[in-house]
ROBA-500751 format. One line per field, with one value per atom (N, C-alpha, C): residue number from 1; residue in one letter; x, y, z. Coordinates in Angstrom, 1 decimal. Layout:
BEGIN
n	c(NUM, ...)
res	c(A, ...)
u	c(X, ...)
v	c(Y, ...)
w	c(Z, ...)
***
This chain:
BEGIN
n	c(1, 1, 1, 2, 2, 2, 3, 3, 3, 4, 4, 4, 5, 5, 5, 6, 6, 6, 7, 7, 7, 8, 8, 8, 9, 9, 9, 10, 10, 10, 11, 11, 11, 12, 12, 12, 13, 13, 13, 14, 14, 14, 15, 15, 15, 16, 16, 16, 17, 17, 17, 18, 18, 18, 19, 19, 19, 20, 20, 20, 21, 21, 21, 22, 22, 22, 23, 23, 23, 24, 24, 24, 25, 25, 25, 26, 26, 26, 27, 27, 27, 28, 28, 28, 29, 29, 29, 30, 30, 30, 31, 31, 31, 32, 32, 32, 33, 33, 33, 34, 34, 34, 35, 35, 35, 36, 36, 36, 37, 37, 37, 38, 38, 38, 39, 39, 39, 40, 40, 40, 41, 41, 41, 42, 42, 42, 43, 43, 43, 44, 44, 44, 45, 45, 45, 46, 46, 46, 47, 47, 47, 48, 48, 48, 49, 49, 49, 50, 50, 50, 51, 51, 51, 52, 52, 52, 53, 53, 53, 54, 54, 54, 55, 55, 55, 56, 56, 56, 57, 57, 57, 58, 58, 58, 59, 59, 59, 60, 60, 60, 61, 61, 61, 62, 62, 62, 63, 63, 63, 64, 64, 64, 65, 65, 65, 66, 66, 66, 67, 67, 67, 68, 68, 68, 69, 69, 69, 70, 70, 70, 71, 71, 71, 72, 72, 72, 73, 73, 73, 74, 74, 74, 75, 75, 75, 76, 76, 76, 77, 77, 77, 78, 78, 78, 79, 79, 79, 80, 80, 80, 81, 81, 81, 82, 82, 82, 83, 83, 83, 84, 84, 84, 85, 85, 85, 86, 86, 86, 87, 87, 87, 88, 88, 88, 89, 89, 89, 90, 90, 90, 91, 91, 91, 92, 92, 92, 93, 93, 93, 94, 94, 94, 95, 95, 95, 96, 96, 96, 97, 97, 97, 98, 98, 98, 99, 99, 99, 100, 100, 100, 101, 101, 101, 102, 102, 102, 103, 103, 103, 104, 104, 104, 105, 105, 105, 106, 106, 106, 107, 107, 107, 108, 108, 108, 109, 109, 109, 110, 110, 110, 111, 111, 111, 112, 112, 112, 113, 113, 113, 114, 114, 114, 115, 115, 115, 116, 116, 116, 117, 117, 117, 118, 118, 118, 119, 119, 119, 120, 120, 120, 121, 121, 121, 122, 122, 122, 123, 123, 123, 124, 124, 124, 125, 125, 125, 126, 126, 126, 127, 127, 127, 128, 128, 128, 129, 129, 129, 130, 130, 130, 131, 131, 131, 132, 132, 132, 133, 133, 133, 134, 134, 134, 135, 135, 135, 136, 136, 136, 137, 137, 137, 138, 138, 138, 139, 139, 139, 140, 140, 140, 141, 141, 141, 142, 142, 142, 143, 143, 143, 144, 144, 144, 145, 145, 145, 146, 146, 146, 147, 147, 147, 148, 148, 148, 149, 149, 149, 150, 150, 150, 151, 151, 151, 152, 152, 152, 153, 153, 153, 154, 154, 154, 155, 155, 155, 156, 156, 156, 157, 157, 157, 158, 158, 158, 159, 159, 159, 160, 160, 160, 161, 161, 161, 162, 162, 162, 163, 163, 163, 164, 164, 164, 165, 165, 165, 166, 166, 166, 167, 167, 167, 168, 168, 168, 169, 169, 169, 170, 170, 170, 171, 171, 171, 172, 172, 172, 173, 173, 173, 174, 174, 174, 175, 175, 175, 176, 176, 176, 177, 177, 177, 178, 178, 178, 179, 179, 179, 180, 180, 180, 181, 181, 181, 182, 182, 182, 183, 183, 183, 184, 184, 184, 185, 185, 185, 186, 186, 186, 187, 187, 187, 188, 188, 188, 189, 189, 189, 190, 190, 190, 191, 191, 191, 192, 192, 192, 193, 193, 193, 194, 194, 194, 195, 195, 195, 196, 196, 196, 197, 197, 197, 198, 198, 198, 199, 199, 199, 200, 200, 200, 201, 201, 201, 202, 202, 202, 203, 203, 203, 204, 204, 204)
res	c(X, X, X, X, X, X, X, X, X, X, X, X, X, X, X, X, X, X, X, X, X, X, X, X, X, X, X, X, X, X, X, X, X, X, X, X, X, X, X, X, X, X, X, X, X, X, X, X, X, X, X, X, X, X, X, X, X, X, X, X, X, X, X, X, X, X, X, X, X, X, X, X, X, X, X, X, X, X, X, X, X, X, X, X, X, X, X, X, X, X, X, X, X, X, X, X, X, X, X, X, X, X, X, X, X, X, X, X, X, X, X, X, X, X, X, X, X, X, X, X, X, X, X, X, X, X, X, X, X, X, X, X, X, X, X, X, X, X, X, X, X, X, X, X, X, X, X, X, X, X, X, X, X, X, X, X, X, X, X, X, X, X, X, X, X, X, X, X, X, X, X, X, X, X, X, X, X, X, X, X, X, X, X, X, X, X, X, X, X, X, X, X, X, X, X, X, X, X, X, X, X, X, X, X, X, X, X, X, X, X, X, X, X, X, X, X, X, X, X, X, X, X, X, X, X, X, X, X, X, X, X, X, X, X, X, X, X, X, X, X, X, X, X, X, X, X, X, X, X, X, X, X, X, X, X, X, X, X, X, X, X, X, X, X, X, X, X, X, X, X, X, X, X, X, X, X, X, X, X, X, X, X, X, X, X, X, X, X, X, X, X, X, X, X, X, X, X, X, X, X, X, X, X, X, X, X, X, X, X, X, X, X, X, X, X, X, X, X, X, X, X, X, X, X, X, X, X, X, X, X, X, X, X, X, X, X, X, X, X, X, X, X, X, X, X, X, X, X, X, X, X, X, X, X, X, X, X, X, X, X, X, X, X, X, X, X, X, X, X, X, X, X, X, X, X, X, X, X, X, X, X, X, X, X, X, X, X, X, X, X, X, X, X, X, X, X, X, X, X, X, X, X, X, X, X, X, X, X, X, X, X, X, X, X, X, X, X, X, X, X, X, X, X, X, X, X, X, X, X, X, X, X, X, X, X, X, X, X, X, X, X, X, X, X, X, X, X, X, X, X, X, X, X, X, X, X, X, X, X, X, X, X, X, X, X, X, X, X, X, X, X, X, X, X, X, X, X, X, X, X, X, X, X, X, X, X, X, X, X, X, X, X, X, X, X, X, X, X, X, X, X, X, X, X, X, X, X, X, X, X, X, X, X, X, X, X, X, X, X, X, X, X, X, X, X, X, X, X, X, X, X, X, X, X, X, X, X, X, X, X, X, X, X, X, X, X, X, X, X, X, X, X, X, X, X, X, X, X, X, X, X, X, X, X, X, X, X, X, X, X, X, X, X, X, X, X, X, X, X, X, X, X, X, X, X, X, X, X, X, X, X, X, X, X, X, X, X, X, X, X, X, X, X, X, X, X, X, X, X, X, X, X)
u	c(25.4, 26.5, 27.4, 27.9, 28.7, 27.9, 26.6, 25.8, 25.9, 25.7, 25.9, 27.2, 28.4, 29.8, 30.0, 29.1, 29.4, 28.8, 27.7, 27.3, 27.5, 28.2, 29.2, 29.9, 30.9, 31.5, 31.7, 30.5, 29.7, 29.8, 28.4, 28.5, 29.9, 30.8, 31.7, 32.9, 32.9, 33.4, 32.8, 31.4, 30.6, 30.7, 31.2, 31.4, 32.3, 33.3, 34.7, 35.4, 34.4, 35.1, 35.2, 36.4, 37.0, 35.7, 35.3, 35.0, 35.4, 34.6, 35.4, 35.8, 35.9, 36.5, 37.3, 38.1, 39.0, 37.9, 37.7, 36.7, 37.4, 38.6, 39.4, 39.5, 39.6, 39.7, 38.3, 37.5, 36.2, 35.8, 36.3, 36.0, 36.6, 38.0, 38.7, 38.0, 37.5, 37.0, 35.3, 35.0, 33.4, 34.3, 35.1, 35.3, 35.4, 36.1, 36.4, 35.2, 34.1, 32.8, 32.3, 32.2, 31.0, 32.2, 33.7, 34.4, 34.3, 34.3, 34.1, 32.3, 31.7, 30.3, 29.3, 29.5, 28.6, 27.7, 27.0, 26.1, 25.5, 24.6, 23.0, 23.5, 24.6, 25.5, 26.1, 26.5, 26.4, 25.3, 25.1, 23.8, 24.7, 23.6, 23.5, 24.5, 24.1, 25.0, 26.4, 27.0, 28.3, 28.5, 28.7, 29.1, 29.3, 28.2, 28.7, 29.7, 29.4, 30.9, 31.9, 32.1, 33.3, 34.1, 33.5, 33.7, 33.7, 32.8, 32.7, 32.1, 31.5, 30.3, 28.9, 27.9, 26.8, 26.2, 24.4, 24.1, 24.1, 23.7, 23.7, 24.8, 26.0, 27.2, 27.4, 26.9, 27.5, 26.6, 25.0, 24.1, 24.7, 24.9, 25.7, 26.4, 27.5, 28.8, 28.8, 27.8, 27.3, 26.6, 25.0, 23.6, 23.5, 23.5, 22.7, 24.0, 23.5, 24.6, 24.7, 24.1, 24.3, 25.1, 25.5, 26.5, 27.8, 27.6, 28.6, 29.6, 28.7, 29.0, 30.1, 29.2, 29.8, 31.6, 31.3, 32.7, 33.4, 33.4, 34.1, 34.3, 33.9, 34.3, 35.4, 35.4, 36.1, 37.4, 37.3, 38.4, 39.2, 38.6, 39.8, 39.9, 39.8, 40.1, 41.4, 41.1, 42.5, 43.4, 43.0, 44.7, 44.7, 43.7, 44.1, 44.3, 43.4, 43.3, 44.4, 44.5, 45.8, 47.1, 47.2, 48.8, 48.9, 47.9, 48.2, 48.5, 48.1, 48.4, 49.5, 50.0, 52.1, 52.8, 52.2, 52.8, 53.4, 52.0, 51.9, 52.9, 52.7, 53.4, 55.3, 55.6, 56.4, 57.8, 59.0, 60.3, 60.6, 60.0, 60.8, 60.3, 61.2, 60.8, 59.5, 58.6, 57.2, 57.0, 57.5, 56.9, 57.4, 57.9, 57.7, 56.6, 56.4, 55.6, 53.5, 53.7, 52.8, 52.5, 53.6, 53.3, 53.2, 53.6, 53.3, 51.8, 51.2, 49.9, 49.2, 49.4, 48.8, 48.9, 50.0, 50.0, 49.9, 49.0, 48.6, 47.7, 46.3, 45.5, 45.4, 47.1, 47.4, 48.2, 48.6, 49.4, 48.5, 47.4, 46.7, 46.5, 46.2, 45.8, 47.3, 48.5, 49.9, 50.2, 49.7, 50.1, 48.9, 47.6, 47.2, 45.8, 46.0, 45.1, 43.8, 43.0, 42.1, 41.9, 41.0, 40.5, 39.5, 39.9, 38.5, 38.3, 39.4, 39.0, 39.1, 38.5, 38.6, 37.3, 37.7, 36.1, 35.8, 36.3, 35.4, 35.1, 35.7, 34.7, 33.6, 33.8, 32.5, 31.7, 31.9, 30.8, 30.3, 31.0, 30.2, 29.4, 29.6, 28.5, 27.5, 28.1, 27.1, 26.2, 26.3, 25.5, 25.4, 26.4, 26.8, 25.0, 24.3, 23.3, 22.0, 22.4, 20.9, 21.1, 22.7, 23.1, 23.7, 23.4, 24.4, 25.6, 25.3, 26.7, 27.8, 27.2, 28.3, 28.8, 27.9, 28.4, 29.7, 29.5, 29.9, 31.1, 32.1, 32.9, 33.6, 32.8, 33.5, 34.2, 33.6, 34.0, 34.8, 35.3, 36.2, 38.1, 37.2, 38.4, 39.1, 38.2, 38.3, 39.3, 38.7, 39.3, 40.5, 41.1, 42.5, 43.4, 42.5, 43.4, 44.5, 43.0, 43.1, 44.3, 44.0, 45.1, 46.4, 46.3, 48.0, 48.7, 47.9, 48.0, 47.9, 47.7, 48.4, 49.2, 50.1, 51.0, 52.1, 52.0, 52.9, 53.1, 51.9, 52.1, 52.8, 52.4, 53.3, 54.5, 55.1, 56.4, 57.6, 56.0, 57.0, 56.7, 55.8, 56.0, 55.2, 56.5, 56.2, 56.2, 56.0, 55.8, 54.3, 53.8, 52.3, 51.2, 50.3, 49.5, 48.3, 48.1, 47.2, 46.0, 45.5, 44.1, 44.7, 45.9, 46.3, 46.9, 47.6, 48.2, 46.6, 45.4, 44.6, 43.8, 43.7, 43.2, 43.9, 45.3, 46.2, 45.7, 45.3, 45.5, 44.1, 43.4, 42.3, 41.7, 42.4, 42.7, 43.3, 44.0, 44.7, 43.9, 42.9, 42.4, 41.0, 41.0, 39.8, 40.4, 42.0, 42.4, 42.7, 42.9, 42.9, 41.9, 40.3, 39.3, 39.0, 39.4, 38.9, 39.7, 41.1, 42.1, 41.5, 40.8, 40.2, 39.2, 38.1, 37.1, 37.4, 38.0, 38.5, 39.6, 40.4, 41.1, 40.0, 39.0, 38.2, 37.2, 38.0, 36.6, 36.9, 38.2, 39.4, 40.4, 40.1, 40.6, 42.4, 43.0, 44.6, 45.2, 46.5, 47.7, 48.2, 48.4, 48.6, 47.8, 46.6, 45.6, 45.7, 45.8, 45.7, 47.1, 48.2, 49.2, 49.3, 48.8, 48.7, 47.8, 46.7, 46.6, 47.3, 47.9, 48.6, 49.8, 50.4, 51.5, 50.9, 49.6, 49.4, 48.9, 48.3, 48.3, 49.3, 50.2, 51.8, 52.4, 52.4, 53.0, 52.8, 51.0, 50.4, 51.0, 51.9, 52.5, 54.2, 54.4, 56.0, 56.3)
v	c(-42.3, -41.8, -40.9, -41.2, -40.7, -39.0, -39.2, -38.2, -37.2, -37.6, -37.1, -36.4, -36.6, -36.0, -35.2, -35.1, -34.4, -33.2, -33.4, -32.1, -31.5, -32.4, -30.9, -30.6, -31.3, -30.9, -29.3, -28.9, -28.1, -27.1, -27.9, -26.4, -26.2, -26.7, -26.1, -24.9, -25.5, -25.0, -23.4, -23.2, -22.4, -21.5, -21.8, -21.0, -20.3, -21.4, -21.3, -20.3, -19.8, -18.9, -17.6, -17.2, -16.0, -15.0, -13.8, -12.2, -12.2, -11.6, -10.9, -9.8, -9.1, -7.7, -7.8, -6.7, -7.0, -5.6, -6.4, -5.3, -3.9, -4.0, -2.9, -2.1, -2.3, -1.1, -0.8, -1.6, -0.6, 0.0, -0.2, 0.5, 2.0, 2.3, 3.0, 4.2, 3.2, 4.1, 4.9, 4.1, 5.1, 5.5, 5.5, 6.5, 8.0, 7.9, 9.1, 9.6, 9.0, 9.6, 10.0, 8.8, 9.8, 10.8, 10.8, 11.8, 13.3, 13.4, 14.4, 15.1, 14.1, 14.5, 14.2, 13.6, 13.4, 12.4, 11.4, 10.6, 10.5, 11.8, 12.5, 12.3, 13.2, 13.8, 12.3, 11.3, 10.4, 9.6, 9.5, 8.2, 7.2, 6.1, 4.7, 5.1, 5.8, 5.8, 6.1, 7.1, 7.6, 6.2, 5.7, 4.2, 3.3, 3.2, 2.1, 2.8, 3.9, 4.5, 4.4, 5.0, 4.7, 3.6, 2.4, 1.5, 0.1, 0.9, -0.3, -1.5, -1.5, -3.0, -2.7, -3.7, -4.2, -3.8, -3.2, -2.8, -4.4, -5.3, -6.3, -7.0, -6.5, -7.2, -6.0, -4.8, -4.0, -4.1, -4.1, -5.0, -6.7, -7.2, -8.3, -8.5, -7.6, -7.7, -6.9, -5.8, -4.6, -4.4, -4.8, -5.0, -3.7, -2.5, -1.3, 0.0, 1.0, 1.9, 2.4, 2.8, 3.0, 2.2, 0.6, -0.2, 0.3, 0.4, 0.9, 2.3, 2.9, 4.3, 4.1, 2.8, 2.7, 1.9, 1.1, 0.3, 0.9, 2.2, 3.3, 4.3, 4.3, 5.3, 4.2, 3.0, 2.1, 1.6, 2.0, 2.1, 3.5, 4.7, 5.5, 5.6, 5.1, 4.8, 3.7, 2.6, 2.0, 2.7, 3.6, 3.9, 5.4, 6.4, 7.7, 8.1, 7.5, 7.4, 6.4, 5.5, 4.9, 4.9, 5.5, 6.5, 7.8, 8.3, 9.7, 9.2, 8.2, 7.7, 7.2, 6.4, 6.0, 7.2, 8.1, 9.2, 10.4, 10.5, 11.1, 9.9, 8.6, 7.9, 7.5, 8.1, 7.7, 8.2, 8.1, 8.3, 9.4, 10.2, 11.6, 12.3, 13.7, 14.1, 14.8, 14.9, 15.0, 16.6, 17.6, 18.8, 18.6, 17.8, 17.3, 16.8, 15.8, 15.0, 15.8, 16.8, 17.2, 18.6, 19.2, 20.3, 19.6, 18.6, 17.7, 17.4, 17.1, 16.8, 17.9, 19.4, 20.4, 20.6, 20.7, 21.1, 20.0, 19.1, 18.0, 19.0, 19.7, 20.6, 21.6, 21.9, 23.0, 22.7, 21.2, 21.3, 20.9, 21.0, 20.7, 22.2, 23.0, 24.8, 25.4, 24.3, 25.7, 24.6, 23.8, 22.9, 23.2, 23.6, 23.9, 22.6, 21.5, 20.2, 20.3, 19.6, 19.8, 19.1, 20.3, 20.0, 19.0, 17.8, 17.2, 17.2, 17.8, 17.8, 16.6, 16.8, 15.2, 14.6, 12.7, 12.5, 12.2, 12.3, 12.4, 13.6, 14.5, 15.8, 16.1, 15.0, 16.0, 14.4, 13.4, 12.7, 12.8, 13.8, 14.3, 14.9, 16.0, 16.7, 16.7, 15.8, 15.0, 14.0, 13.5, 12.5, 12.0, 12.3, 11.4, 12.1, 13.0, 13.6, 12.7, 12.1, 11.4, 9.6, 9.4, 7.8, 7.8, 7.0, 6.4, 5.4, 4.7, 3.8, 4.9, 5.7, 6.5, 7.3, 7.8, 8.6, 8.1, 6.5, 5.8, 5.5, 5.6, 5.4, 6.4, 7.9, 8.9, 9.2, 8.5, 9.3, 8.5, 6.7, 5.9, 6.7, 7.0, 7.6, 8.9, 10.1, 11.0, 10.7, 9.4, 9.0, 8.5, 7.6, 7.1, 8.3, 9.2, 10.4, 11.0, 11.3, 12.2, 11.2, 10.0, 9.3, 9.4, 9.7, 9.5, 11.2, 12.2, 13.4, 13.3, 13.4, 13.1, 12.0, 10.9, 10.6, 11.3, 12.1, 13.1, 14.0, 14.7, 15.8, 15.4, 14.4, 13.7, 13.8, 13.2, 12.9, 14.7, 15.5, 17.1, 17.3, 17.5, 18.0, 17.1, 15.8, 15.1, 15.8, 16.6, 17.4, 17.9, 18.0, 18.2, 17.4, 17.8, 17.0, 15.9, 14.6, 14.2, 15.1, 15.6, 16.7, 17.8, 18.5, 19.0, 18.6, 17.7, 16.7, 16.6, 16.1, 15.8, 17.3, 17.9, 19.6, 19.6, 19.4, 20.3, 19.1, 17.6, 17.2, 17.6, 17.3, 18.4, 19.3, 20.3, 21.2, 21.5, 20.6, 20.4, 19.5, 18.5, 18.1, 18.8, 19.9, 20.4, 21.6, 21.9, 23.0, 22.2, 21.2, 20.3, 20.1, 19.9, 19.7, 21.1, 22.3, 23.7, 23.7, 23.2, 24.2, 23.4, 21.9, 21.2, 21.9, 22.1, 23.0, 24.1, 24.9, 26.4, 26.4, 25.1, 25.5, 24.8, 24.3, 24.4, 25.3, 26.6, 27.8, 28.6, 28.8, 28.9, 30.2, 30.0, 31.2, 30.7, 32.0, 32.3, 31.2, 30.8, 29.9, 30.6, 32.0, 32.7, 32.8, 32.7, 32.9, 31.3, 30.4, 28.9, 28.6, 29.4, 28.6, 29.3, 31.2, 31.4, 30.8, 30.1, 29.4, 27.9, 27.4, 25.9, 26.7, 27.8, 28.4, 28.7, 29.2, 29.5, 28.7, 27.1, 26.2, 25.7, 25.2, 25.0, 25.7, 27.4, 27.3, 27.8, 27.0, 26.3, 25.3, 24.3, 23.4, 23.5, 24.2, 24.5, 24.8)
w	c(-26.3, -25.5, -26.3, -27.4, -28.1, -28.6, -29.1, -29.4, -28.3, -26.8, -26.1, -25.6, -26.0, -25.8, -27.2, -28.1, -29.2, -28.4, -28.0, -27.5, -26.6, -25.5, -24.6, -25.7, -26.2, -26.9, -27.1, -28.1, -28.8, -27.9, -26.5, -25.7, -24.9, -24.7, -23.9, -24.9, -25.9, -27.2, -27.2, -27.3, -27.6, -26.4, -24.8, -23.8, -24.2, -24.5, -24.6, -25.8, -26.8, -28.1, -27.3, -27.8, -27.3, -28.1, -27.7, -28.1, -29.5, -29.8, -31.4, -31.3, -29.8, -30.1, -28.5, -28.4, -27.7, -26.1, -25.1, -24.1, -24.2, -23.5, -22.8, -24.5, -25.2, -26.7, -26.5, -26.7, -26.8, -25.8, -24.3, -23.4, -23.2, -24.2, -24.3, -25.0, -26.4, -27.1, -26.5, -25.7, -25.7, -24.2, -23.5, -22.1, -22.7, -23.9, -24.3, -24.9, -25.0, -25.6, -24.5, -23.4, -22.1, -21.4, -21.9, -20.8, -21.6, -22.9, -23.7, -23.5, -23.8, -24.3, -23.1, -22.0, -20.9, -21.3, -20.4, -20.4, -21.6, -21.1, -22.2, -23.6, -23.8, -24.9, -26.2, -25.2, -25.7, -26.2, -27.3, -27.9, -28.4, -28.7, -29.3, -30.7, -31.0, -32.4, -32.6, -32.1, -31.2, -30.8, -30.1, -29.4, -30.5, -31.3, -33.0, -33.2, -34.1, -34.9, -33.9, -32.5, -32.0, -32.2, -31.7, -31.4, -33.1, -33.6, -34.6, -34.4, -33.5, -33.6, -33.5, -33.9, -33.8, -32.4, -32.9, -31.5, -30.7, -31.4, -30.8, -30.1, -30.2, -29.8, -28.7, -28.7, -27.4, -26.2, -27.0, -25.7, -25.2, -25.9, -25.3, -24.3, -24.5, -23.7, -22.9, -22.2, -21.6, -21.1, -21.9, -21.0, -21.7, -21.1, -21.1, -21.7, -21.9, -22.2, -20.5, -19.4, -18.3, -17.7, -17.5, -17.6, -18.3, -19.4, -20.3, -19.6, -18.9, -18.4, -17.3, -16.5, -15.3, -15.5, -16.4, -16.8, -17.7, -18.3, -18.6, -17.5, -16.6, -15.1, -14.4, -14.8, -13.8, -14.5, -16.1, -16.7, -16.8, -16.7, -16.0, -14.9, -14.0, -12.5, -12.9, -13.5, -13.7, -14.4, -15.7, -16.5, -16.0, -15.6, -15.0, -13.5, -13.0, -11.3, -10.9, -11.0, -10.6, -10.5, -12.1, -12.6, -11.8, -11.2, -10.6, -8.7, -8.8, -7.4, -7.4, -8.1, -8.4, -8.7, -8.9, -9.6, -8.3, -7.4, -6.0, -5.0, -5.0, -4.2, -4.6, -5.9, -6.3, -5.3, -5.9, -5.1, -5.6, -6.5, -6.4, -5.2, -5.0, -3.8, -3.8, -2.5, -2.1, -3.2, -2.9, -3.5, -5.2, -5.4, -7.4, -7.4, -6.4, -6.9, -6.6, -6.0, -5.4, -6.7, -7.2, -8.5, -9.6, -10.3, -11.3, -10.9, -9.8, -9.9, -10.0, -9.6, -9.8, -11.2, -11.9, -13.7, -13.9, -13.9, -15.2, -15.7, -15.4, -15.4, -16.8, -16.9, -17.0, -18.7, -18.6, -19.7, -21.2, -21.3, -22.7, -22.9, -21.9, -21.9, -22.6, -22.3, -22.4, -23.6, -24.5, -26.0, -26.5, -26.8, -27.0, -27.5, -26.9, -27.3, -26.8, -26.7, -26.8, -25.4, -24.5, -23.0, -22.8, -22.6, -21.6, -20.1, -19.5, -18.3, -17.6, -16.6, -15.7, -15.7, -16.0, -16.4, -14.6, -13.7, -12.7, -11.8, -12.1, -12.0, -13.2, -13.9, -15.2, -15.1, -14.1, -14.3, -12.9, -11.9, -10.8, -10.9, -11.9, -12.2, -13.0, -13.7, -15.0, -14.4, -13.4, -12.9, -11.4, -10.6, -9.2, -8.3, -8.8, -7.9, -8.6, -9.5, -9.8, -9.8, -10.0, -10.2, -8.9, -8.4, -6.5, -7.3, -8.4, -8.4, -9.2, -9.9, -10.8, -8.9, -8.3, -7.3, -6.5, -6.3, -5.2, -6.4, -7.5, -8.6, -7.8, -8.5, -8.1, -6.9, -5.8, -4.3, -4.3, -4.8, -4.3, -5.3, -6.0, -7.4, -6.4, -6.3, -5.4, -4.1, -3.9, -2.2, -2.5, -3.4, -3.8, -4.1, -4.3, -5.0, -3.5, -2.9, -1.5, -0.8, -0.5, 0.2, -0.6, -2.0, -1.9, -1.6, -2.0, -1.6, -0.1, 0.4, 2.1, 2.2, 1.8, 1.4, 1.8, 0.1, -0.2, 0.4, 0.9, 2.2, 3.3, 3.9, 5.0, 5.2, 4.0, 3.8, 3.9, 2.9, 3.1, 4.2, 5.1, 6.2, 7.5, 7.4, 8.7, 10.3, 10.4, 11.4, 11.9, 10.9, 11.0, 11.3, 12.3, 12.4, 11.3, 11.6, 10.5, 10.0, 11.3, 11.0, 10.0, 10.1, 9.1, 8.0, 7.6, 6.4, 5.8, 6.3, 5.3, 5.1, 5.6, 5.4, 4.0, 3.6, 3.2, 1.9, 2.4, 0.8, 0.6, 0.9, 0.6, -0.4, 0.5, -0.3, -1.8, -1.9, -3.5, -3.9, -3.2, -4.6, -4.9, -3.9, -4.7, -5.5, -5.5, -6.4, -7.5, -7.6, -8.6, -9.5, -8.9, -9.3, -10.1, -9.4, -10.3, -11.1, -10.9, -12.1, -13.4, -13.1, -14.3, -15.2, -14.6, -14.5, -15.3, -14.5, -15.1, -16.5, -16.6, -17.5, -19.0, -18.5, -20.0, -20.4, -19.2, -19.3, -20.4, -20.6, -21.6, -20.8, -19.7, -18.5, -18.9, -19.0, -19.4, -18.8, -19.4, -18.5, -16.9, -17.9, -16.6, -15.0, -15.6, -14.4, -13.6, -14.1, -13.8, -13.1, -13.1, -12.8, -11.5, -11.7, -10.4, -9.1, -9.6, -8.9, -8.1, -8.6, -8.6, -7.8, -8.1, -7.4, -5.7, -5.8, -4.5, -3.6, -4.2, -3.3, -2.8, -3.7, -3.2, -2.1, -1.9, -1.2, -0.1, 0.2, 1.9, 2.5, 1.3, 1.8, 1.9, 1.4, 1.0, 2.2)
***
């Protein structure tokens, strides 16, 4: 009997030990590998040095580097997709909150940092035509986006029809998606703001 309470003991103990590494850091650190370097671009080795562990501890807690991919798409959905949706939904008034989303794009091109772009336009195109669950990330990310951008259109121009409020957010998130795009083509500030200026003022 006793032999036997040693060994739950043991195994519930053994459920029960915390990680030796903390998930959400390591997930921080390879998002920025597959959002820089794409899928492919990314290897097994990149992911050790990032991260600093054992291939055996990343298979562990992961399963597959494709896994890995997908719970790095679902961690910037939490700290980038979600800030830009409080950000669109917030209390400043609708057309701030609607040009701050257009120049996020714009402001690593005018400090000079280094462009990654958006990792869910570059893992649309990196992957959503050959992966369905990276696809189905993307469109949900895309789709929180688009709902708070009609939102905020709403609010500036409650007068307008819903068929047009979502035309209009639309519209900016696909000028959103190019000015990403384009501003890692190394195309001028100038040329990029003109554009963010002329979607604005479809809504203005």
């Amino acid at each position: 009997m006793k032999s036997r309470k040693r060994e739950m003991r043991k195994t519930l103990q053994s459920v029960g030990r915390p990680r030796e590494f903390n998930e959400e850091d390591v997930l921080d650190s390879v998002m920025k590998l597959f959002w820089t370097q794409g899928y492919e671009g990314t290897g097994l080795k990149d992911i050790l040095t990032a991260t600093g562990l054992a291939k055996g501890s990343i298979y562990k807690a992961f399963e597959s580097k494709h896994n890995l991919y997908l719970k790095s798409l679902e961690r910037y959905e939490a700290l980038h997709v979600d800030a830009a949706v409080a950000a669109l939904t917030s209390s400043k008034p609708p057309i701030t909150r609607l040009d701050d989303f257009l120049s996020a794009p714009l402001k690593n091109v005018s400090n000079g940092g280094m462009n990654k772009g958006c990792f869910l336009c570059n893992a649309s195109a990196d992957r959503s035509d050959s992966d369905e669950e990276t696809r189905a990330l993307v469109q949900r990310g895309f789709q929180k986006i688009g709902r708070a951008l009609a939102t905020a259109t709403s609010e500036l121009k409650p007068e307008w029809s819903d068929d047009r409020t979502q035309q209009a957010a639309q519209m900016m998130l696909s000028v959103y998606s190019g000015l990403r795009i384009m501003s890692r083509s190394g195309l001028s500030l100038e040329t990029l703001i003109k554009a963010k200026k002329g979607a604005l003022a479809l809504v203005e």
